[in-house]
N, C-alpha and C positions, 0 to 999 in steps of 0.2 A: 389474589395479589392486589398490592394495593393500586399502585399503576401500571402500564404495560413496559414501560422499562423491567422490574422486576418480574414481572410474567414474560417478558423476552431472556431475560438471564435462565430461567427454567430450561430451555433450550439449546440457548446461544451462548457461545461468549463473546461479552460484551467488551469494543473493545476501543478507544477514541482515537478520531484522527484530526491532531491538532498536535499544535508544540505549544498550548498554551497551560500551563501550570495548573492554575488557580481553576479551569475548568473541568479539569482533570481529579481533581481533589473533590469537586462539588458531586462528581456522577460516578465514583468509582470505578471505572474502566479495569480488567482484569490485566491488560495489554496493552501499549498504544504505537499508533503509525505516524510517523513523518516525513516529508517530500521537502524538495529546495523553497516550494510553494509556501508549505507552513511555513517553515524557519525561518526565509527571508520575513513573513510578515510578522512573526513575532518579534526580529532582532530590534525590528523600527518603533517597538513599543516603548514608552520608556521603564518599564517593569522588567526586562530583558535585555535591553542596552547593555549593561553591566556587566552580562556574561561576554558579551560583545567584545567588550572595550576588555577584559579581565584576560581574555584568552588571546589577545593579540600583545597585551602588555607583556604576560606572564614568559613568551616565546617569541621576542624581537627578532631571532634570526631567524626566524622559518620561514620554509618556502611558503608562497600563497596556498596549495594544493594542500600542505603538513597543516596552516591554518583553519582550513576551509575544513577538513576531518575533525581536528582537534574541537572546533565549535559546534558539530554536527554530536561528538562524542561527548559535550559538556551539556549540551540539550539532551540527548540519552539517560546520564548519569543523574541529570536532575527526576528524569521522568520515571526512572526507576525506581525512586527512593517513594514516587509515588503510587506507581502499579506493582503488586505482587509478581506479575509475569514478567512480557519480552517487550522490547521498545525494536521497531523496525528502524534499518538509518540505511537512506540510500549511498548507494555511488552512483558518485557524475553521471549525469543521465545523455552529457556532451561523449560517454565513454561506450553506451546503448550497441556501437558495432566494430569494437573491440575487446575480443574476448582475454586476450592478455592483459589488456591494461583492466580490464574491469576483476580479473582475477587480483592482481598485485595492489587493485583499490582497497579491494573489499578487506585484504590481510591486515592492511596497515590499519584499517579501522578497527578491525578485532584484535590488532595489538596494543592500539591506545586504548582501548577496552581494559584491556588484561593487564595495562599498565596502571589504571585507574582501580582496582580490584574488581572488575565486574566480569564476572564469568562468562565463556561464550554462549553457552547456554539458555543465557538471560538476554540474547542480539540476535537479531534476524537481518541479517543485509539484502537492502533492497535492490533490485537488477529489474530492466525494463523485459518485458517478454517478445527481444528479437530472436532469431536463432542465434546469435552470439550470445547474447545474454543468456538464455537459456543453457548452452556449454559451457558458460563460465560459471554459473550454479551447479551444473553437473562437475566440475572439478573443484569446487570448496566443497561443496556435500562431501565428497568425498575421502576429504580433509577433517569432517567433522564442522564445517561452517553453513550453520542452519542460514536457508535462504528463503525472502522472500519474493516472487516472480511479480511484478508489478505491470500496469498497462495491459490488462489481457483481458480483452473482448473475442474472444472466441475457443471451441474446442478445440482447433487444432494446436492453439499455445497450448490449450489446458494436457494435451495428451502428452503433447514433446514435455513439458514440465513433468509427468508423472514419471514418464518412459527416465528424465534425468534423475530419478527420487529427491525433489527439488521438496522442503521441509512442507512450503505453503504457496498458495497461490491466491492475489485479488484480485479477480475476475469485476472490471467494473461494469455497476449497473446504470447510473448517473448518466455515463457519459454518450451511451450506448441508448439511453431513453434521449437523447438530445438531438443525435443524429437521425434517428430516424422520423423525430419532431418536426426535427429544421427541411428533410427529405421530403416529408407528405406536406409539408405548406397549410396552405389554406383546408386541403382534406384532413387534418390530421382530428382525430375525434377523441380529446383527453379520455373520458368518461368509459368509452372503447376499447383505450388503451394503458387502462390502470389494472392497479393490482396484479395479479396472475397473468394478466395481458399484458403487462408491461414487456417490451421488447428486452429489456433488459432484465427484468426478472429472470424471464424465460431462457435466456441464454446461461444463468446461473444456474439456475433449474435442471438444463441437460446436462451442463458440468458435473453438478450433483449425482443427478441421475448414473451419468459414465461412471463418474470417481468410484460413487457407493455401489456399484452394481459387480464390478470388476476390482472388488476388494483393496483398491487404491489407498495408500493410506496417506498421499501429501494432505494437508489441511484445507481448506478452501473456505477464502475469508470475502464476502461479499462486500464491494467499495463503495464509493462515488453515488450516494446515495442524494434525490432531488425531493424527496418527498417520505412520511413515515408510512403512506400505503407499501411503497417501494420493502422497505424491511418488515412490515407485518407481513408482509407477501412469500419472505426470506426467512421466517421462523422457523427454527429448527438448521438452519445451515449451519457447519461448523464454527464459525466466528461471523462477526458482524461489524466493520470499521465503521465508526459514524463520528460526522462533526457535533460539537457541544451544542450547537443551535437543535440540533432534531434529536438529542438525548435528551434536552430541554421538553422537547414537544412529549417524547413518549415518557417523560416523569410528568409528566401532565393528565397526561391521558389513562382514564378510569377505566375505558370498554374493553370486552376482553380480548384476551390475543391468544389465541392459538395455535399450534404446529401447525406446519405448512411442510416441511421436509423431513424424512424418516427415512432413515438408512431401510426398514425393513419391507420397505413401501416400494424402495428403488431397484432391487433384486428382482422385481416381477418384470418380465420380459425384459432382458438386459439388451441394451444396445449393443451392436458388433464391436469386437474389439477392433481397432486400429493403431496401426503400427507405420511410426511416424518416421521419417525419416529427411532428411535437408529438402530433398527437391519437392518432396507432397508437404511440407512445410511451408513454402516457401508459394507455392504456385495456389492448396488453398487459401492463403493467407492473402494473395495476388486478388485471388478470384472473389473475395468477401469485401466489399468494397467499402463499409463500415467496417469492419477490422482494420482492412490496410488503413483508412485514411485518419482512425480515432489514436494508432498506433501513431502514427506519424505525428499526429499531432499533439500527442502526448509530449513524447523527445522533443519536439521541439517547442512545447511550452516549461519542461520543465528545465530543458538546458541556456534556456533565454534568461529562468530564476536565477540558475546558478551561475549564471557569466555578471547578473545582476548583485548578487551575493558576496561573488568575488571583489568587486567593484567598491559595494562597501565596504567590505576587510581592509581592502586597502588606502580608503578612504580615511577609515579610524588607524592605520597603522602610520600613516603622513601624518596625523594630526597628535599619536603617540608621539613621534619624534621628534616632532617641532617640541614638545612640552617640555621633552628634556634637553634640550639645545639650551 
């Protein structure tokens, strides 16, 4: 191969996590993922603006919430035209511990999809991996509404997700190498804890291990990635979400890269099955103190975006209406 980007495609697929266009175009991405995170920091570009201002013009009477999709759906529709595969689009991540409302989110998203001509098939709705979130993937699934389970550090999300046939899961690695960084302090020993040691790898690793062992078929797409040891580490997992900056690094980079994950590798000594249910849900999940607290802080960094997001919609929709006065 010539770089290890393309010797990771051999494997993976490859897939960007960014709302940003032009970088998306440069690295070919099969697929790409986006959070309140991206979007907000794209809309503030001025290369992006314009969908901004276009999509609040175009639908003066809408509610904020009808806004707020509608723009999540035009960033979609653009990213599409530039990946062959699926574009992730979350719901309100303010919506993470209701299961009704994050049901009746995610539809209206796959309506303005359907309205736009883009097939469900080509949408994955993103949902935070609380037990609500997870039920509420459990009832589009089975609606035919592929999901993807986002915020999930740990097996016992990974298993309630399989147990809902929930399409995909991103198990993050990034955020989960950070916690337990900031944890060990002054003892923490990088060099110790890379690669294969990465805490975070490794927790992808047993996911793996579970999913492929126990004939699972949801997808498992590794996230939140801090470094390209982190993904060489991860070769061979079924997808791979990465920012343009570190698909940059691995179009760079000449040495080789080889599998690291193989279904046929993960069959050998299978892990016990487990069988998940709200209260071992809920009390593992208690009891892993880097899960509960990387969870929690997910929701509430991404729902801080989106209250920020909102903010500006409505910012540019005062400054719409002043224009036509």
């Amino acid at each position: 191969m010539s770089n290890q980007l393309e010797a990771l495609r051999q494997y993976t697929t490859v897939v960007a996590d960014t709302g940003d266009f032009e970088a998306m175009q440069v690295h070919r991405p099969t697929d790409a993922t986006t959070n309140p995170s991206l979007i907000l920091k794209a809309v503030q570009k001025d290369a992006y603006r314009p969908l901004l201002e276009r999509t609040v013009t175009d639908h003066p009477g809408a509610p904020l919430q009808e806004l707020v999709d509608r723009l999540l759906v035009a960033f979609g529709r653009e990213i599409l035209k530039i990946v062959p595969g699926r574009v992730s689009t979350e719901v309100d991540a303010r919506l993470s511990f209701d299961t009704k409302a994050t049901v009746i989110r995610a539809r209206q998203i796959i309506e303005l999809y359907r309205l736009a001509g883009i097939p469900r098939e080509r949408v994955l709705i993103k949902i935070a991996s609380t037990w609500e979130g997870i039920q509420a993937a459990k009832a589009l699934q089975a609606e035919g509404i592929a999901c993807n389970l986002t915020l999930l550090f740990s097996l016992a999300q990974a298993v309630a997700c399989a147990q809902a046939k929930v399409r995909l899961i991103s198990p993050f690695v990034g955020r989960i190498y950070d916690w337990h960084k900031k944890a060990a302090g002054g003892q923490w020993d990088e060099a110790a804890n890379a690669g294969a040691s990465d805490p975070g790898v490794q927790s992808v690793r047993s996911i793996y291990r579970y999913y492929k062992a126990h004939g699972i078929p949801t997808e498992i797409m590794g996230a939140s990635f801090r470094n390209i040891g982190q993904i060489r580490a991860l070769a061979g997992c079924d997808l791979l979400t990465i920012s343009p900056e570190l698909l940059g690094e691995l179009a760079a980079g000449t040495e080789p890269l080889a599998r690291q994950l193989d279904p046929s590798t993960a069959v050998q000594n299978p892990p016990e099955r487990i069988v998940m249910d709200e209260v071992l849900f809920r009390t593992t999940l208690n009891m892993d103190a880097m899960a509960s607290d990387k969870l929690g802080e997910g929701i509430r960094i991404f729902s801080a975006d989106a209250a920020k997001l909102d903010a500006l919609i409505e910012q540019v929709r005062v400054g719409a209406s002043a224009d036509t006065v």
